[in-house]
PLY file of the C-alpha trace (Angstrom):
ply
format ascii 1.0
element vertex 293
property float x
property float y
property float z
element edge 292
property int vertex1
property int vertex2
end_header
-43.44 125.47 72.61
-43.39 122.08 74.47
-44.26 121.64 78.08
-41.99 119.80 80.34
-44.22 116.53 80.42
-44.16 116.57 76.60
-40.64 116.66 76.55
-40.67 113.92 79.23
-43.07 111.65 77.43
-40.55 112.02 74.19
-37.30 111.29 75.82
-39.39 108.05 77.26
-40.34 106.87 73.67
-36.84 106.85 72.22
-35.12 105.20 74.87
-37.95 102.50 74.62
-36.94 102.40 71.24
-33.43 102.37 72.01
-33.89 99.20 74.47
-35.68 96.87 71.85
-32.69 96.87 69.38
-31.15 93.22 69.32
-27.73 92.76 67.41
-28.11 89.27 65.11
-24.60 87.37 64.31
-21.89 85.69 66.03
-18.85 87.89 67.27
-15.94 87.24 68.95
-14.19 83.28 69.82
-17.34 81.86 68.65
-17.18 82.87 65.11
-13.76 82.22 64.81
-14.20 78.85 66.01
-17.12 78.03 62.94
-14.85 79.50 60.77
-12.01 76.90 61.49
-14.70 73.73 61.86
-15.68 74.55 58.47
-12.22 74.65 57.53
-11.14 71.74 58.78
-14.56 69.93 57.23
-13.29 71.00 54.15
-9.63 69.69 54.50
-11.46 66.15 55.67
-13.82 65.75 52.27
-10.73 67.02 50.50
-8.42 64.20 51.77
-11.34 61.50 51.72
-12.09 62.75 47.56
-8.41 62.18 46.90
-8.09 58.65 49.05
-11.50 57.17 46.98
-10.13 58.56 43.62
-6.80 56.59 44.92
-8.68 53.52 45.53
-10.51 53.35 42.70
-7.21 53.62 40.16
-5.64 51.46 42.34
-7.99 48.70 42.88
-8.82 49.41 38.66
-12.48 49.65 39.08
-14.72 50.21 35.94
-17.84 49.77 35.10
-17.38 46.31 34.17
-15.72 45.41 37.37
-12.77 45.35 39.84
-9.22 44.80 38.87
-8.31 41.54 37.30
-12.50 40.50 38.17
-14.95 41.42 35.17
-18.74 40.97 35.71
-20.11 39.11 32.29
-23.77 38.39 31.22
-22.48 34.34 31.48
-21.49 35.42 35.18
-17.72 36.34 36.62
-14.43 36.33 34.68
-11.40 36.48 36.60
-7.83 37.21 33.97
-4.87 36.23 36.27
-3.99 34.11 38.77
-6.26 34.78 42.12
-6.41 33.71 45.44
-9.39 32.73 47.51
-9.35 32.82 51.21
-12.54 30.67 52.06
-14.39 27.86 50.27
-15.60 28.58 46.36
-19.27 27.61 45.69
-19.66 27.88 41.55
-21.89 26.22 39.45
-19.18 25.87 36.46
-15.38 26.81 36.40
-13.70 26.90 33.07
-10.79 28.23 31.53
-9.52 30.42 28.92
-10.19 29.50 25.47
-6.54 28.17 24.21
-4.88 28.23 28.08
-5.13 25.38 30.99
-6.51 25.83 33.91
-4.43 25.47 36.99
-5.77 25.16 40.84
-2.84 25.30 43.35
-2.93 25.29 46.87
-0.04 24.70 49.77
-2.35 22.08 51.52
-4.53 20.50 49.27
-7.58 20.81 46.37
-10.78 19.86 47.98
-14.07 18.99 44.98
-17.21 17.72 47.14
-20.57 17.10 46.09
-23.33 17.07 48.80
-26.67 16.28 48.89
-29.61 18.98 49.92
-28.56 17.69 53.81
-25.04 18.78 53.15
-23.76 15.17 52.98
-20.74 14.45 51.26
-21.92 12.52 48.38
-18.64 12.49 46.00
-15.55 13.90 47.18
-12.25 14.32 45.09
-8.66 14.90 47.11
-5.36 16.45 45.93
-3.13 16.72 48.67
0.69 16.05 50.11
-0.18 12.73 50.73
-1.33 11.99 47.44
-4.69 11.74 45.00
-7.75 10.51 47.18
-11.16 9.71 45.18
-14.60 9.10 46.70
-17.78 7.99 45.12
-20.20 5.33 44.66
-19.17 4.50 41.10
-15.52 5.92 39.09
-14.95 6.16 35.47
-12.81 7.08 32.86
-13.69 7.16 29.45
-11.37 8.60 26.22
-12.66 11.30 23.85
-14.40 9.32 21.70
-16.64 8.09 24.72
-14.89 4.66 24.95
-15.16 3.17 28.50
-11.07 2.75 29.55
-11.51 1.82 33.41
-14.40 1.60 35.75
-14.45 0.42 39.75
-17.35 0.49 42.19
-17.92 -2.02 44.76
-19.04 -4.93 42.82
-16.32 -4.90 40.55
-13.04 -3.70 37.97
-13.53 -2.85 34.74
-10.51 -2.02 32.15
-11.89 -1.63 28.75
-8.50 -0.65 27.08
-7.48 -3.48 24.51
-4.24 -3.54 26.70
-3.47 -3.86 30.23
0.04 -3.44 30.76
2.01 -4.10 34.38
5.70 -2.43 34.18
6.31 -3.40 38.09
9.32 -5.74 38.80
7.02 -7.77 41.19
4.22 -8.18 38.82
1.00 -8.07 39.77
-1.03 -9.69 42.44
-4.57 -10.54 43.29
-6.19 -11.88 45.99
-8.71 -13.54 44.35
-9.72 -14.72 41.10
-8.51 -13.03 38.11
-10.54 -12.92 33.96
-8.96 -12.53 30.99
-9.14 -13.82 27.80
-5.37 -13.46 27.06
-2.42 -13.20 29.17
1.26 -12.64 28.25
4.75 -11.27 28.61
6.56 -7.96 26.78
8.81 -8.96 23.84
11.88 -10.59 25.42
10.22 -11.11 28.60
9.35 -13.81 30.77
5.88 -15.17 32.26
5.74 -16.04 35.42
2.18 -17.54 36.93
3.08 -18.03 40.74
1.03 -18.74 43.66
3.46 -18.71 47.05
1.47 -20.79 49.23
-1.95 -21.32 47.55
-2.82 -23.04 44.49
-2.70 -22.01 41.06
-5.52 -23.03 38.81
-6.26 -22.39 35.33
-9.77 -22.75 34.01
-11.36 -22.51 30.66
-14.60 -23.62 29.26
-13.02 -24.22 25.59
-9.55 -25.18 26.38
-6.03 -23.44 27.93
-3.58 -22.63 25.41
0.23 -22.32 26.67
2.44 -20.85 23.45
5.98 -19.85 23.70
6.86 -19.07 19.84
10.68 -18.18 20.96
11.45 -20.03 24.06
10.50 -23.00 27.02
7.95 -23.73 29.24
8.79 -24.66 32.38
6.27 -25.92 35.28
8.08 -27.19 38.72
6.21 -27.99 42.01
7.03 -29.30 45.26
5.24 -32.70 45.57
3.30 -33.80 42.33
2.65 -32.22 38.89
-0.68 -34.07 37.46
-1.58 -34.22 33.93
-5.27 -35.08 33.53
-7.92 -35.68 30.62
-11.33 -36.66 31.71
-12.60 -37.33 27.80
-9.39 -37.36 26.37
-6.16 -37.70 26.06
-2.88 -36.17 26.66
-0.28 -36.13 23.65
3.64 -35.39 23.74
4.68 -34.41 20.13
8.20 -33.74 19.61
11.24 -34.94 17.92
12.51 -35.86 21.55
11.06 -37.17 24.49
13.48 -36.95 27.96
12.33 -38.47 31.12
14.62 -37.50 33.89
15.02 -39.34 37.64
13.35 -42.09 37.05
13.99 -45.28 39.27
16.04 -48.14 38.07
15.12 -51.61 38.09
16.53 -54.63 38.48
16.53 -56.84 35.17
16.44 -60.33 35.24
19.67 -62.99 34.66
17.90 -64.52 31.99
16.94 -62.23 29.97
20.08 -59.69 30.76
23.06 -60.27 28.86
26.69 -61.26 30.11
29.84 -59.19 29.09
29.88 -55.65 28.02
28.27 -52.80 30.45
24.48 -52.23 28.83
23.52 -48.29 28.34
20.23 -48.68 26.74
17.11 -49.28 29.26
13.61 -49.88 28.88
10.99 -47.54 30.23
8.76 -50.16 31.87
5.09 -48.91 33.55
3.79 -50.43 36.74
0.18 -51.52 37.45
-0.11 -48.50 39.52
1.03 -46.34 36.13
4.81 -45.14 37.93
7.09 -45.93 35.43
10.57 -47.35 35.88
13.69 -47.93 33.99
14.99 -51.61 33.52
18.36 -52.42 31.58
17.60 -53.43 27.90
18.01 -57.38 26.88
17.45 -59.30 24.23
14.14 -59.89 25.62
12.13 -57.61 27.79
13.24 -56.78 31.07
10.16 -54.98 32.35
9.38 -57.60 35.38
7.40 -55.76 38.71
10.02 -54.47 41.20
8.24 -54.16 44.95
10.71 -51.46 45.17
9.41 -49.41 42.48
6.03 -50.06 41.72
4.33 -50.23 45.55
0 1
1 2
2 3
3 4
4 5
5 6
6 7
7 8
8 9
9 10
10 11
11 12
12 13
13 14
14 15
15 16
16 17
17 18
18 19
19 20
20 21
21 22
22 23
23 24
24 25
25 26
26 27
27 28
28 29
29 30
30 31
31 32
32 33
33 34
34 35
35 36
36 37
37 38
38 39
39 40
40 41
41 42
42 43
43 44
44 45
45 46
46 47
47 48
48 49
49 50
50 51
51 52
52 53
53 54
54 55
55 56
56 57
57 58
58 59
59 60
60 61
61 62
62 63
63 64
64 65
65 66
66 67
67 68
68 69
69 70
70 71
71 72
72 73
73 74
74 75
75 76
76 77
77 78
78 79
79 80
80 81
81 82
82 83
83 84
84 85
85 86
86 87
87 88
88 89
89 90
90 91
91 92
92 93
93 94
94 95
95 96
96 97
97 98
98 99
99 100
100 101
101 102
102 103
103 104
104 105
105 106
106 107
107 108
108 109
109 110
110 111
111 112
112 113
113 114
114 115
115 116
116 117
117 118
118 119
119 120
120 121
121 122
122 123
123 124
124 125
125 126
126 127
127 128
128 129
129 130
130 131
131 132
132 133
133 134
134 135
135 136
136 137
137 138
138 139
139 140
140 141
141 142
142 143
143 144
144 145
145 146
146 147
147 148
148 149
149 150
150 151
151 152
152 153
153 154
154 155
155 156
156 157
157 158
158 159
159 160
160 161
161 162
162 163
163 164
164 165
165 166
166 167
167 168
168 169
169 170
170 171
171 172
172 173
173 174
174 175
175 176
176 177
177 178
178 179
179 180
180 181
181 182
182 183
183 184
184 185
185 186
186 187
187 188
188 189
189 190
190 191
191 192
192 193
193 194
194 195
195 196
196 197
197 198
198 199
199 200
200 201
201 202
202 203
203 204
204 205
205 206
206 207
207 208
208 209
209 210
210 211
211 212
212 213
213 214
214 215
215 216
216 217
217 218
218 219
219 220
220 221
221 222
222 223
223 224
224 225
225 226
226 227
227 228
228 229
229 230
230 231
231 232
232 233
233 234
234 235
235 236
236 237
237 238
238 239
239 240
240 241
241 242
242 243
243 244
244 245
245 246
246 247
247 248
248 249
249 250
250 251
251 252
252 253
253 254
254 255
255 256
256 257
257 258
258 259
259 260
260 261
261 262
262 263
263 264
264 265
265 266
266 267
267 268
268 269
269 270
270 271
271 272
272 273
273 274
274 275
275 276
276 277
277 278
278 279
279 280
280 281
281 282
282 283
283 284
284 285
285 286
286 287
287 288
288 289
289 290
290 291
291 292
């Protein structure tokens, strides 16, 4: 049998033992609170799986690249028309074999070339106003490599066999203008006009003035010279008119009495003016102070 302090000392153990158990877990509000945080975590990566799936059909990416924008070995292809927002920096931009290539914009189409200190070296303008070109030297050459028109600041080049001016004004220059050959359209007139300068024609083998089909006509103001340093100056034709010409008075000796004379000599001053005298039966060419001085 046990003794009182044995029994004691035993009821002491087990409610030591009792004492030291700890319960591990969560109970109550708290657990049901984890329980709907990891709920609603789930709903979250649920709804953010479904929105990137829906991006990525929408938006059409692949492997090879986004939408209507493929990423090539030769760099990007774009297939459709596309719209950039800020300035495009590209080495080369080419289109389609077979279709054109078309840059649009509501403002205007901007090219520049710059230097390594960002200077504007060539610069090429499409706008409202117009087609704006800037550059140190402009060509343009056909297919075969043929130079058709060149300008920089020295000079004009056209290198077509054919320069052809469809304005009703013509065309005018300030300065001087060469050309080996100028002329009118078929059934056209040819009008060399200088307002109020001089017009002067210049040629180290000779002018040529042709109309095959109709006249020439040259009018001034105050004199029209015709002048041959080594040579001299021919009228050939069938009929010769000298118009306004003075008249001069013919002698009484030598002029005729009765009938009204209509034929007159052409008579040349000293001074080389040339008059018209009334025809005799001699000449009637005599120096008339009013005429010749």
């Amino acid at each position: 049998m046990m003794t009182q302090d044995q029994c004691s000392h035993r009821n002491t153990l087990q409610s030591s033992e009792k004492a030291q158990v700890y319960k591990v877990g969560i109970y109550g509000w708290r657990k049901r609170c984890l329980y709907l945080f990891v709920l609603l975590l789930m709903l979250l990566i649920l709804v953010n799986l479904a929105l990137t799936i829906w991006i990525l059909k929408v938006m059409s990416f692949t492997i090879d690249g986004m939408g209507n924008l493929r990423i090539t070995e030769k760099g990007l292809k774009v297939e459709g028309p596309s719209e950039f927002l800020q300035p495009l920096y590209a080495k080369e931009i080419k289109s389609k074999p077979g279709h054109p290539l078309l840059l649009q914009s509501s403002r205007n189409v901007s090219v520049n070339v710059v230097n390594g200190n960002n200077k504007v070296l060539t610069q090429l303008v499409a706008g409202s106003r117009g087609f704006r070109a800037q550059g140190k030297l402009l060509e343009v050459k056909s297919t075969s490599g043929r130079l058709l028109f060149s300008a920089d600041e020295q000079e004009v080049v056209v290198g077509a066999d054919r320069l052809r001016v469809m304005g009703a004004e013509g065309a005018v220059f300030s300065s001087s203008i060469e050309t080996p050959h100028v002329r009118a359209e078929p059934f056209k007139e040819l009008r060399l006009e200088s307002p109020t300068r001089s017009l002067i024609m210049e040629a180290p083998k000779g002018v040529q003035i042709l109309a095959e089909a109709g006249d020439i006509q040259a009018s001034c103001r105050n004199e029209l010279r015709l002048e041959s340093k080594d040579g001299e100056i021919s009228l050939d034709a069938t009929r010769i008119r000298l118009l306004g010409l003075l008249d001069g008075k013919a002698s009484s000796s030598s002029s005729s009495s009765g009938t009204r004379q209509t034929v007159y000599e052409v008579c040349v001053c000293p001074n080389g003016r040339l008059f018209l005298s009334q025809a005799g039966t001699g000449s009637t060419c005599h120096i008339s102070p009013s005429v010749c001085l």
